[in-house]
N, C-alpha and C positions, 0 to 999 in steps of 0.2 A: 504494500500500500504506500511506502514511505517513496519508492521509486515514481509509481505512480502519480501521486501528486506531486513528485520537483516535475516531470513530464508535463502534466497540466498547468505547471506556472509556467514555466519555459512557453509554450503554446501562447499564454495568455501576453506574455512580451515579445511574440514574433518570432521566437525560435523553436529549432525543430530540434527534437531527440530522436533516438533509437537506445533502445535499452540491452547489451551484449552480456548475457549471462553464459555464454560459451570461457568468456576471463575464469572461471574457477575452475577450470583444466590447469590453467598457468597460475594460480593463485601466490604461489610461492614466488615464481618468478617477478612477475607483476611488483608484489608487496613490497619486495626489496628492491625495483627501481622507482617505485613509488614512498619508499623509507616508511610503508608501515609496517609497525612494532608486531611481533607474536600476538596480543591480544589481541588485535583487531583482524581480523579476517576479512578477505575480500573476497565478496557472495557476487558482486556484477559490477559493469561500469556503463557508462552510460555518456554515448557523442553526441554533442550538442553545437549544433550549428547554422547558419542560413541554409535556406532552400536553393539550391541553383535553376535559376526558373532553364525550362525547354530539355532538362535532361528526363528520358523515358524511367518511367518508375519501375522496380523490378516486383514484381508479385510471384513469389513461389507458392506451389501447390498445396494442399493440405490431405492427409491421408485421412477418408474414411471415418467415421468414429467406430465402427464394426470391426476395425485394423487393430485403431490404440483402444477401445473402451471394452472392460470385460462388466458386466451387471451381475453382480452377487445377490439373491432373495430380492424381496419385494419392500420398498417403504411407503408404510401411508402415506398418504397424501397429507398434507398439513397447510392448511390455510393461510395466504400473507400474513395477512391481517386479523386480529379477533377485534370485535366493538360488544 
C-alpha cells in the first residue's frame, strides 16, 4: 500500500512511476550500492520519471487465471456492506 500511494502522488505532480519488485533477486547487491545497513531490507524500487510523449507503450500479456489461480473449498458469500 505504502508503494502505492508514493505512485498516486507522483501521478498527482505529473510524474510517472513503474514499481520493479524483480530488485529482491539483487537485494544484496542493490543495498550495498545503495549503503543500506543489514536492517533495512530492500522489498522493491521504484522509477520515477516524465513521460516521453510519441514512444509506443509496451503491454505484455497476462496468463489465464485457470494457469496461476488454484480455488480451495467454497467461501460464503459475505456482504460489503451491513446497515
Amino acid at each position: 500500500m505504502q508503494v502505492q500511494t508514493v505512485m498516486l502522488l507522483l501521478r498527482a505532480e505529473g510524474l510517472h512511476s513503474c514499481p520493479q519488485v524483480t530488485w529482491t533477486m539483487y537485494r544484496t547487491t542493490v543495498s550495498q550500492i545503495v549503503g543500506a545497513g543489514d536492517g533495512l531490507p530492500l522489498f522493491c524500487g521504484v522509477a520515477v520519471g516524465l513521460e516521453k510523449e510519441g514512444v509506443p507503450r509496451l503491454r505484455t500479456g497476462r496468463a489465464d487465471k485457470t494457469e496461476t489461480v488454484s480455488f480451495v473449498g467454497m467461501w460464503p458469500a459475505m456482504p460489503l456492506c451491513r446497515r
